[in-house]
MMTF fields as JSON, N, C-alpha, C and O atoms, coordinates in Angstrom:
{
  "mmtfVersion": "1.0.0",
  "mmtfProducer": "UNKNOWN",
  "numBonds": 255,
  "numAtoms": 256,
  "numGroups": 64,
  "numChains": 1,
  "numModels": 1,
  "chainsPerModel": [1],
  "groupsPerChain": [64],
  "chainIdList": ["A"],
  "bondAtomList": [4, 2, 8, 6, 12, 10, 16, 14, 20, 18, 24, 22, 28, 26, 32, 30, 36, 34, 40, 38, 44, 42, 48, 46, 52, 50, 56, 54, 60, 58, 64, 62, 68, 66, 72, 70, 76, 74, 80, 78, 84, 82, 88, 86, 92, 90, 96, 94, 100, 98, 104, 102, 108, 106, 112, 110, 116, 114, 120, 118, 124, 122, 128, 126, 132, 130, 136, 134, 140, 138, 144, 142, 148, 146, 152, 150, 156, 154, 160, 158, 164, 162, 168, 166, 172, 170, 176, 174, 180, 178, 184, 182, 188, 186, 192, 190, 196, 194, 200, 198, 204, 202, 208, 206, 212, 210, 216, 214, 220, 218, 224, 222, 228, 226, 232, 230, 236, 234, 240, 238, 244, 242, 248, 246, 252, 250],
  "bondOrderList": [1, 1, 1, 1, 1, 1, 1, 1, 1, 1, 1, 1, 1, 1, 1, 1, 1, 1, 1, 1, 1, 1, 1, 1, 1, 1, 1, 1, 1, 1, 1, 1, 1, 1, 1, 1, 1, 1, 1, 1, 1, 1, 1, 1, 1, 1, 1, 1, 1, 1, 1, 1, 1, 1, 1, 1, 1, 1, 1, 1, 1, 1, 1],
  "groupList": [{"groupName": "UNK", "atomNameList": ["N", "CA", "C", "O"], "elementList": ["N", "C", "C", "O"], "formalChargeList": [0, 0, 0, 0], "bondAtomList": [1, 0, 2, 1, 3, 2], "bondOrderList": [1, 1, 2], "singleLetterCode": "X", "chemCompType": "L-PEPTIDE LINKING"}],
  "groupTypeList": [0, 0, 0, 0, 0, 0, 0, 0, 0, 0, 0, 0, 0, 0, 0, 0, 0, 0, 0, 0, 0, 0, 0, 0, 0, 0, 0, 0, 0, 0, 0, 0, 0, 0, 0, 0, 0, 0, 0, 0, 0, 0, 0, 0, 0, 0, 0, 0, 0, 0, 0, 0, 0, 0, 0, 0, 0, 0, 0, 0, 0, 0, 0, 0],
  "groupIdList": [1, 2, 3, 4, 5, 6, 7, 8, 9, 10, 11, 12, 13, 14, 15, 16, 17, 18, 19, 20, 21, 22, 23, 24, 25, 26, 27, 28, 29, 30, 31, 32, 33, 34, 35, 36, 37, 38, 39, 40, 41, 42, 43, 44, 45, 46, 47, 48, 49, 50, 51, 52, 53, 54, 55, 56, 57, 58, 59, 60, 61, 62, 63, 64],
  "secStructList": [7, 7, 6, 6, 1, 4, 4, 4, 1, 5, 6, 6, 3, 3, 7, 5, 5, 7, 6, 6, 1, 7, 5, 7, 7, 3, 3, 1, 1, 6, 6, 6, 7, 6, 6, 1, 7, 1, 5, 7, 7, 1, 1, 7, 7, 7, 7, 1, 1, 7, 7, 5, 7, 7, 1, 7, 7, 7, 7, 7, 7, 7, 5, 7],
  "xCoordList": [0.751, 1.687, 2.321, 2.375, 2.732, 3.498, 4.802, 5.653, 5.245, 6.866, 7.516, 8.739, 6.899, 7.829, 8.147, 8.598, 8.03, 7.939, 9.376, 9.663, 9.781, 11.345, 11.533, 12.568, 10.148, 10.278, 9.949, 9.68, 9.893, 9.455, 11.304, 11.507, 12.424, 13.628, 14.848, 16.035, 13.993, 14.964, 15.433, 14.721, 16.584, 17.115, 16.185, 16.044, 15.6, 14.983, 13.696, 12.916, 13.232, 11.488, 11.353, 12.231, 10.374, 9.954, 8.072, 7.225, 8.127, 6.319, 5.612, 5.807, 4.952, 3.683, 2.633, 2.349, 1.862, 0.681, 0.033, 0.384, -0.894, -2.223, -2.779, -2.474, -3.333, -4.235, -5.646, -6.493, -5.564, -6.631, -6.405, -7.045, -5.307, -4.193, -3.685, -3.534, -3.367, -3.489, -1.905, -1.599, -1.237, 0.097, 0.575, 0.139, 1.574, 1.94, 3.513, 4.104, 4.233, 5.45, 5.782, 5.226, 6.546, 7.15, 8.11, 8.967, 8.455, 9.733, 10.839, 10.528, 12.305, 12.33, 13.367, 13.973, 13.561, 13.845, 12.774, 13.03, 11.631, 10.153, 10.458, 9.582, 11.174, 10.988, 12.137, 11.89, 12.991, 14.161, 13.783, 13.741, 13.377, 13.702, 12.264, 11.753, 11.71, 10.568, 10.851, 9.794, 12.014, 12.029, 11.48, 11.476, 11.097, 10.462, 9.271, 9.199, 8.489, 7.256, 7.338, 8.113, 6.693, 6.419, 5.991, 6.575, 4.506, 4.116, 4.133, 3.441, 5.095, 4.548, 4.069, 4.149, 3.311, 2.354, 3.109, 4.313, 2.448, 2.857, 1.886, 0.74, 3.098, 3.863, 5.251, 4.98, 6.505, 7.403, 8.154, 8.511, 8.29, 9.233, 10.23, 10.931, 10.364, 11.921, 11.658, 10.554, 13.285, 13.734, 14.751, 15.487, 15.264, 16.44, 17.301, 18.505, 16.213, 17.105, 17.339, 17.933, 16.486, 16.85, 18.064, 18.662, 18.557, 19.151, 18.823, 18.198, 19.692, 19.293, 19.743, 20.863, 18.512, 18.935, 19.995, 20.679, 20.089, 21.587, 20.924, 21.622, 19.907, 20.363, 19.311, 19.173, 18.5, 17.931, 16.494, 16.203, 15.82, 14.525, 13.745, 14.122, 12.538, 11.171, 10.933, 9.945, 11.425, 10.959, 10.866, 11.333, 10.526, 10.638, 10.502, 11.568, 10.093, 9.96, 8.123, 7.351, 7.905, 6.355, 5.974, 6.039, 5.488, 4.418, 3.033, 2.331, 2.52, 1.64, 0.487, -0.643],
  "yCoordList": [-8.731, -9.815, -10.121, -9.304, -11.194, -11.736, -11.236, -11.824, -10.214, -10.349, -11.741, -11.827, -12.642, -13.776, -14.558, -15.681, -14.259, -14.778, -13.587, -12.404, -14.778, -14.454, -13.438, -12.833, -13.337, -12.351, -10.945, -10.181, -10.308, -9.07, -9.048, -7.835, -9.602, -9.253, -9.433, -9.147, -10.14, -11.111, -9.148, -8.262, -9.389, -8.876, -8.44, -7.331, -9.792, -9.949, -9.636, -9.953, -8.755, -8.596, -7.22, -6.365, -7.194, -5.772, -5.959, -6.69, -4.735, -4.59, -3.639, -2.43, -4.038, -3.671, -3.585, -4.498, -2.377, -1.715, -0.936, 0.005, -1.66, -1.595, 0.027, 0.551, 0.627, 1.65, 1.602, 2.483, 0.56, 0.032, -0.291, -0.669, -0.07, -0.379, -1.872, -2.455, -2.685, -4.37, -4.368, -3.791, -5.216, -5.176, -6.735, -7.815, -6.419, -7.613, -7.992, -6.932, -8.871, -8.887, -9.846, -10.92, -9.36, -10.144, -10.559, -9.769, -11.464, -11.828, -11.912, -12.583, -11.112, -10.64, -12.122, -11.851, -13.327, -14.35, -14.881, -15.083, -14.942, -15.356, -14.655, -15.043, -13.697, -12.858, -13.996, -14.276, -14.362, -15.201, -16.404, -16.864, -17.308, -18.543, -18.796, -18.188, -20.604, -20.898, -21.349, -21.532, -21.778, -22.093, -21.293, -21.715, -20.275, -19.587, -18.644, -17.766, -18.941, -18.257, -16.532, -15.844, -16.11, -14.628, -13.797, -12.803, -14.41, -13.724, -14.972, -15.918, -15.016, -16.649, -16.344, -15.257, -17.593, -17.329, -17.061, -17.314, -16.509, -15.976, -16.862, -17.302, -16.903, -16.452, -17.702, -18.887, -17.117, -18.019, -17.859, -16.868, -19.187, -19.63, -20.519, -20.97, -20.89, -21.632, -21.177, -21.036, -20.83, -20.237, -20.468, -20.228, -21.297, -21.59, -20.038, -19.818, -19.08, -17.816, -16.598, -15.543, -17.259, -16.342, -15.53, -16.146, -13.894, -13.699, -12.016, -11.036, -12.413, -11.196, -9.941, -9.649, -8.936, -7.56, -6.743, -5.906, -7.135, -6.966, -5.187, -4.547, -4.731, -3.163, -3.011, -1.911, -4.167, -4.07, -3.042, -2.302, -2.999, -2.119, -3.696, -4.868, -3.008, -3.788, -2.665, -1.984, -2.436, -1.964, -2.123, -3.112, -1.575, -2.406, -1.477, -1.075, -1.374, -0.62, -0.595, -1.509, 0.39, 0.724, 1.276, 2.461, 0.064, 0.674, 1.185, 0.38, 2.188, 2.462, 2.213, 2.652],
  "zCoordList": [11.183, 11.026, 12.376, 13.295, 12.416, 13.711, 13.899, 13.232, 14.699, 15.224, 15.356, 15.247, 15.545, 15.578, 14.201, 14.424, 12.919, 11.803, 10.912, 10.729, 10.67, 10.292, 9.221, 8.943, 8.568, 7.363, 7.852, 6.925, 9.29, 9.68, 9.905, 9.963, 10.026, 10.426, 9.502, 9.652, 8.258, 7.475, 6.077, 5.605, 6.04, 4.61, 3.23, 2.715, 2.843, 1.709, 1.757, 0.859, 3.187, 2.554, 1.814, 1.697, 1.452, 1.27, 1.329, 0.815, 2.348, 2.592, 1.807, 1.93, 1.156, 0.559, 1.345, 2.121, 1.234, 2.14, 0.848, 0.136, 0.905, -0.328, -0.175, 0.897, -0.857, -0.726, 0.455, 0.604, 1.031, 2.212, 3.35, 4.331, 3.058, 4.989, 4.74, 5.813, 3.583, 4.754, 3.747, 2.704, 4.573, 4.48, 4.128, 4.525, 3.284, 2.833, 3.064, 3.267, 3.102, 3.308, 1.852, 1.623, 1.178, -0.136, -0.166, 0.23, -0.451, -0.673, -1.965, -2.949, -1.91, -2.846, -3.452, -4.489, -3.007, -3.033, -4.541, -5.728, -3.768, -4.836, -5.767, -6.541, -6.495, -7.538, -8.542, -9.715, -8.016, -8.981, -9.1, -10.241, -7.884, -7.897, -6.987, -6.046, -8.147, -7.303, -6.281, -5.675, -5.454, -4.403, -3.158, -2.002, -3.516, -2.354, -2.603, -3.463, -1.822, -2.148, -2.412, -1.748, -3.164, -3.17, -2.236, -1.803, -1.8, -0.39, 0.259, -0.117, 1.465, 2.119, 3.073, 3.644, 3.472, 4.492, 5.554, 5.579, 6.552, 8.023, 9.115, 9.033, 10.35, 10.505, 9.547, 9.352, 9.14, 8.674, 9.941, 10.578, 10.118, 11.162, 10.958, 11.865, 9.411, 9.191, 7.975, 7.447, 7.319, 5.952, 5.981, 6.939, 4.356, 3.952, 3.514, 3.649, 2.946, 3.038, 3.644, 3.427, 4.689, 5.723, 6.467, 7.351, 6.103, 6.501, 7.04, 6.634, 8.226, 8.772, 8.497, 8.076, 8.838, 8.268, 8.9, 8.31, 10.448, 11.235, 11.79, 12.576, 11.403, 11.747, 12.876, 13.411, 13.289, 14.536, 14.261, 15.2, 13.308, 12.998, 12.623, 12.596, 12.38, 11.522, 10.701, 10.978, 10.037, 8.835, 7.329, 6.763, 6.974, 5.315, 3.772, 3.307, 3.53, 2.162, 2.101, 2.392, 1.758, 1.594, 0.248, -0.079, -0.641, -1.952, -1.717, -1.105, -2.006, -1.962, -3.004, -2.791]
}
C-alpha cells in the first residue's frame, strides 16, 4: 500500500492480512454507513472521515 494514502494514518482503519500475506486496509466507517467504502481503493487521498490517529505509528490491527 502507499504511505501517501490517508487510510495508512487515519483512526478508522483496521488491516487485515489474509493467510497469504496480502493486506487489506478496511474501513471501519464502511461497516455503518454507505457513504464510505469498506475496502477503498488505494491510494485514498481525500476523505470526508478522515481523522487522524495522532500517535504517529502505521499500524493497524491484524486478522489473521
Amino acid at each position: 500500500m502507499s504511505a501517501s494514502s490517508l487510510c495508512e494514518r487515519c483512526a478508522h482503519v483496521r488491516e487485515i492480512v489474509s493467510g497469504k500475506g496480502s493486506r487489506f486496509l478496511m474501513c471501519r466507517h464502511g461497516l455503518a454507513s454507505d457513504q464510505f467504502a469498506k475496502y477503498p481503493p488505494q491510494p485514498t487521498l481525500v476523505c470526508v472521515g478522515f481523522e487522524s490517529r495522532g500517535d504517529g505509528e502505521e499500524k493497524g490491527e491484524r486478522d489473521f
